[in-house]
N, C-alpha and C positions, 0 to 999 in steps of 0.2 A: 326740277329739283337738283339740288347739288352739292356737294362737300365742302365746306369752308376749311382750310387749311391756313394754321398762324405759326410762324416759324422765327417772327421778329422777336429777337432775345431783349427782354424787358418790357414788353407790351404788355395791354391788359386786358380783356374781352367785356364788355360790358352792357347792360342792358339799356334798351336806348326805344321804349314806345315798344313798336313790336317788329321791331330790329338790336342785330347785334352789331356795337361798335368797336374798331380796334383800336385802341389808344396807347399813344405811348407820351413819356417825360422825355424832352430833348430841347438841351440849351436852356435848362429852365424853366418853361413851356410845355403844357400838354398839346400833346400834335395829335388831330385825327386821320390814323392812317386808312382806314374802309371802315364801310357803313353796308350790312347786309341785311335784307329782308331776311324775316323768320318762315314766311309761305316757301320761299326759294330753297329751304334749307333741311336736307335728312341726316348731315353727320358733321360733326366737328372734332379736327384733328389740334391737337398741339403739340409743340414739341419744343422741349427745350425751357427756358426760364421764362413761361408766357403764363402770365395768374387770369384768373377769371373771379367775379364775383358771385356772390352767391347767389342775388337777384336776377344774374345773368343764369346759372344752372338753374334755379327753379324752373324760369321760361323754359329753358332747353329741356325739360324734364317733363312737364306739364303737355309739350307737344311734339311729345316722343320722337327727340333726336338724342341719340348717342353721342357720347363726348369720350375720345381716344386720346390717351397719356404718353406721349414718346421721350424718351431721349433726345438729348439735341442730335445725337446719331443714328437716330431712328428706330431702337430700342422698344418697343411696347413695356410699358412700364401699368396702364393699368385701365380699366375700362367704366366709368360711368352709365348706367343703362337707365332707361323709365322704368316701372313698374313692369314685371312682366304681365305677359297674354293669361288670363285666368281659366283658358281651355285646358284644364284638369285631365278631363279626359283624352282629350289629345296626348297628353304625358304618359299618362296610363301605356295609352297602347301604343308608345311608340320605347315604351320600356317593356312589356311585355313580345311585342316582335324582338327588340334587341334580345331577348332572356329563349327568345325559341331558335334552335340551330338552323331549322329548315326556313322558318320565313327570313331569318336575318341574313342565307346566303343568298337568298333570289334581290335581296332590295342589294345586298354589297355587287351583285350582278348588274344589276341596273345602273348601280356608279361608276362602275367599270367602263362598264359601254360607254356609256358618257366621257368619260375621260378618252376611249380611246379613238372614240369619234372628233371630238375638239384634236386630239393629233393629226387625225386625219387629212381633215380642214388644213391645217397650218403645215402639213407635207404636200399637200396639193397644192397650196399656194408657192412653198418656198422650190417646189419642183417647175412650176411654169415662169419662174420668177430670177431663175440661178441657171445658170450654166452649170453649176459643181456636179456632181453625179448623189451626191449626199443625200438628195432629199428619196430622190427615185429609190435606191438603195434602202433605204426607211419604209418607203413605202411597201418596197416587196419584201421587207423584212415582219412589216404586219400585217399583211394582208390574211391571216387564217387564226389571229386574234379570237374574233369574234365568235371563230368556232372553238377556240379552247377554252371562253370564255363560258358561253354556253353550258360547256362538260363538265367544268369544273360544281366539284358539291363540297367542295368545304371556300371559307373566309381564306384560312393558308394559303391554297393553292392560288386563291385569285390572287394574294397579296402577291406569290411570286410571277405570276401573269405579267402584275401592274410593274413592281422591280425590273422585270426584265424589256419592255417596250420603251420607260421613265430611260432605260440604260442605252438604247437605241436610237430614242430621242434624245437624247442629250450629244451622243457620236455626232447625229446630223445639225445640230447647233454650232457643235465647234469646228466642222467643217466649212461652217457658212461664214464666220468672224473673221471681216476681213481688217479689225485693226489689229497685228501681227501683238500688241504690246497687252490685247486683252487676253490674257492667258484665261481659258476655261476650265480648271482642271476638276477632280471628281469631285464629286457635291460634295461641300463642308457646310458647316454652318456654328456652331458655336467655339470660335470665331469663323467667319468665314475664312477662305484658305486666300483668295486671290477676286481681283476685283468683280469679274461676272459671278463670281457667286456670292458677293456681298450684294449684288444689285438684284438677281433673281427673290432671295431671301428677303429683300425690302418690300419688293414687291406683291411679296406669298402674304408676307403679314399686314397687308394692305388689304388685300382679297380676302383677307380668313378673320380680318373686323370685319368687312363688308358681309360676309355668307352667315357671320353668329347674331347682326342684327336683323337682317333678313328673316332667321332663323325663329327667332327670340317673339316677332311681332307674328311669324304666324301660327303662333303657339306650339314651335316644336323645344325644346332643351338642344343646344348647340351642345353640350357637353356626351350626349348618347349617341354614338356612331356605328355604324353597319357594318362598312370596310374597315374603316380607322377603328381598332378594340381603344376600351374604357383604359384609358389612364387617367390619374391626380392633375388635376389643371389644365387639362389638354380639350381642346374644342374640336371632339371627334368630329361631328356631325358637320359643322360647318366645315372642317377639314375635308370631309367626305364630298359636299361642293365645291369648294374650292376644286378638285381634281378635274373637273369640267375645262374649267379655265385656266389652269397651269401652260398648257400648251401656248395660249395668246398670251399670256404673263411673260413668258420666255420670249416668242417672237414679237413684245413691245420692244424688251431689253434688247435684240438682236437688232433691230431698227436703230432705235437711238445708238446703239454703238456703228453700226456701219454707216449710218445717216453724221458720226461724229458729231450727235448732237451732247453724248457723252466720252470724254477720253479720261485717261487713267489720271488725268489732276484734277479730277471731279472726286478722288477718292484718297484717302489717309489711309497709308500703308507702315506708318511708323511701328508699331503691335499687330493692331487686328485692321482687316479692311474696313471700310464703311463710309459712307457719302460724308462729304465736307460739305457746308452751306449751301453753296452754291451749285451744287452737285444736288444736292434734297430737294432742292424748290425744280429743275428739270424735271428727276423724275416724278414730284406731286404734280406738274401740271402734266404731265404728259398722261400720268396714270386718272386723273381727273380726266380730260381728255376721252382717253379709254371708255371710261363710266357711263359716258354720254352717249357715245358714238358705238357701240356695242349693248346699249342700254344693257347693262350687267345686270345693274336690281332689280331691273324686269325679270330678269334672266334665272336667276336668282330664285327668286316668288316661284317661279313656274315650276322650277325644279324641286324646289323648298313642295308644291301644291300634289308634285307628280309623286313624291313620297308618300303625301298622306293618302295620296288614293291609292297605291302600293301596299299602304298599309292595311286600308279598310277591308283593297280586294283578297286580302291575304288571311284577315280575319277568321278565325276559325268560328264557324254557326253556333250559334249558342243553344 
């Protein structure tokens, strides 16, 4: 299974048997630029002035693949879903855990870990892998984590746990960049401040469609979060996964910029940062790539399954 991603400005998506075709008008002439099987197929990204038909969306809909709206700058602009999962109950109680203080700090516990074990992994690696002293330094900077994790009995507290490691990790990113012209400087995001963190930020919101349709098929509400509180518009829960995988999201981007598979004229800095053309299709295939080779939506599902049995065990006897 795989992500089709369309980035060709003026193309059209179309339905074609039980494949999808990309076509475009050029010279005249309709040109077919790819032809994808629909079995091969869990998500479709576009971005930018690419239309699709509506014979094309019903198929996509009918065989529950999600269809993602970007900017030609990579922007999320809006999200197409199938019908959700009709596990009601499911809902039920994963609003009801959200509504109870005690169960909702043990499951925000359990995301924690997660997140801070995926750092782990990615300091252990970048420690056997670097000469810099950054990474070792990170490591004995978290190593007792998991016991303040533990202790902690409010949401609060864990959020400043995660703040403070998210801030630690980040030190040993920028000590590892070795193209001198990628400034990393402290997280921004609306706009991004400087190029690594217009490309972490592409990345996030790549992962956090990924984790809300994951989410959505196995009948949880991407929008009710544990760690992440309820805000308007905001895809707690999936955000809550996503934290898993932030740490490899980071060290994708740290690869491709040292590997100089991306340098700073992959990026538009005239206003605000954000990939230029040629720059987007890098990091879509590389983050495809990623998908595969890490099997994420596996990854994903499991964590997505470890919740609801979280939630069952948490259950209060009726």
């Amino acid at each position: 299974m795989g992500i089709l991603v369309v980035t060709e400005q003026g193309a059209t998506v179309r339905k074609y048997g039980k494949s999808l075709i990309i076509e475009k008008w050029e010279d005249g002439k309709k040109n077919r630029l790819l032809e994808f099987e629909l079995i091969h197929l869990d998500g479709l990204l576009l971005f930018g002035n690419v239309q699709f038909t509506t014979q094309a969306l019903a198929m996509l809909m009918e065989n529950n693949v999600e269809v993602s709206l970007f900017s030609s700058r990579g922007k999320l602009r809006g999200r197409i879903i199938p019908p959700q999962s009709k596990n009601i109950v499911r809902r039920i109680l994963q609003v009801e855990t959200a509504r109870d203080p005690i169960r909702r700090v043990k499951l925000a516990r359990l995301l924690l870990l997660r997140k801070y074990e995926g750092m782990l992994e990615v300091g252990k690696a970048k420690s056997k892998n670097s000469l810099h002293p950054a990474a070792k330094i990170f490591l004995q900077k978290i190593k007792d984590v998991p016991t303040e994790i533990h202790k902690a009995n409010s949401v609060d507290t864990l959020l400043g746990i995660e703040g403070n490691i998210t801030k630690d990790f980040y030190t040993m990113i920028r000590a590892l960049i070795r193209q001198p012209e990628f400034r990393f400087g402290p997280r921004s995001y609306r706009p991004p401040k400087d190029c690594f963190n217009a490309l972490i930020s592409f990345l996030f919101t790549l992962g956090t469609q990924s984790a809300a349709a994951i989410l959505e098929a196995m009948g949880l509400d991407p929008y009710l979060g544990f760690l992440h509180s309820l805000r308007y518009g905001r895809v707690s829960l999936a955000l809550d996964i996503l934290e898993e995988f932030r740490s490899e999201l980071v060290s994708l981007a740290l690869t491709m910029v040292n590997r100089r598979q991306l340098t700073t004229r992959d990026f538009n800095a005239a206003r605000n940062f954000f990939l230029k053309k040629q720059g987007l299709k890098k990091v879509l295939n590389a983050f495809s790539t990623y998908l595969e080779e890490k099997s994420v939506h596996y990854r994903m599902a499991q964590a997505s399954a470890d919740i609801i049995q979280e939630m069952q065990r948490l259950k209060p006897e009726s």
